[in-house]
N, C-alpha and C positions, 0 to 999 in steps of 0.2 A: 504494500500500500504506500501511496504516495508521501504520507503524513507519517511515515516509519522510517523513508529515506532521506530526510530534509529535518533540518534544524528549524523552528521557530520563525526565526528572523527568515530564509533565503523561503519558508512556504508564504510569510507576509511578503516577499517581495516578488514570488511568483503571481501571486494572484492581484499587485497592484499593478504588474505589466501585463496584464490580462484584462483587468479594464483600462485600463492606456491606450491597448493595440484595438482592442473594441469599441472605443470612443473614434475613431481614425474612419473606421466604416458606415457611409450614410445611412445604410440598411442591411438588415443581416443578422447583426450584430449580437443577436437574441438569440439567434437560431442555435440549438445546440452542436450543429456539427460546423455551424463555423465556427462556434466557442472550442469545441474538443481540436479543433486541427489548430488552433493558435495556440493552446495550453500545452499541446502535444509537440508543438516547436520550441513552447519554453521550458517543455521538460526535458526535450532531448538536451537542450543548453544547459539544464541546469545539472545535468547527468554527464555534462562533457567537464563540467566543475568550474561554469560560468556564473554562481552565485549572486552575483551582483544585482542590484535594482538596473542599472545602466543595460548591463550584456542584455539580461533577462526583457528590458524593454526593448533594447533591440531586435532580438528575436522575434519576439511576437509583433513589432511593426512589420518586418520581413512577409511575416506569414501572411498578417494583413492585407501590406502589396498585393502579394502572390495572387492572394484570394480577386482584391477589384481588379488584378490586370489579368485573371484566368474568366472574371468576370464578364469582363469588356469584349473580350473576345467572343465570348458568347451570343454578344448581344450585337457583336459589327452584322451589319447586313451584308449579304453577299456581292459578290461585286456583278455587275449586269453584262452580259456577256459581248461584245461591240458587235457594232451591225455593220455588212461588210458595206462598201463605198456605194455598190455596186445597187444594193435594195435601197439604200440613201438617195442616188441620184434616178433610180423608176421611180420614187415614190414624187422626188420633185417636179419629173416629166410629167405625172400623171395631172397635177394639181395645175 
């Protein structure tokens, strides 16, 4: 368990960069599995013996990012496929 491998202090300062990196996100932020995958990044960090409130917020803005620019991607439209010169210039002749 989580609260068996952490001192006191480094699990107050896990879970202050955890709402840090969730305040960063317009929306979401609630949502359980964006909270476990930001927590899950500042746990890995804090398992690599990054302790710190600093490292610790770092991470979890990382994840953050990760999350609105895996986001955005999702949401770019597709790009429209071009139309050759060729149906461009019938459609002019016709008009």
């Amino acid at each position: 368990m989580v609260t068996e491998r952490f001192d006191s202090r480094t699990l107050a300062n896990m879970e202050v960069a955890l709402e840090l990196a969730c305040k960063t996100l317009a929306t979401g932020a609630e949502e359980h599995r964006i909270r476990r995958y930001i927590a899950g990044k500042i746990l890995k960090c804090a398992d690599g013996g990054n302790k710190t409130l600093g490292g610790l917020t770092k991470a979890g803005l990382a994840a953050a990012t990760e999350l609105c620019a895996a986001s955005a991607l999702r949401r770019r439209p597709r790009p429209r496929p071009e139309r050759s010169k060729r149906a461009t210039n019938n459609e002019t002749n016709v008009r």
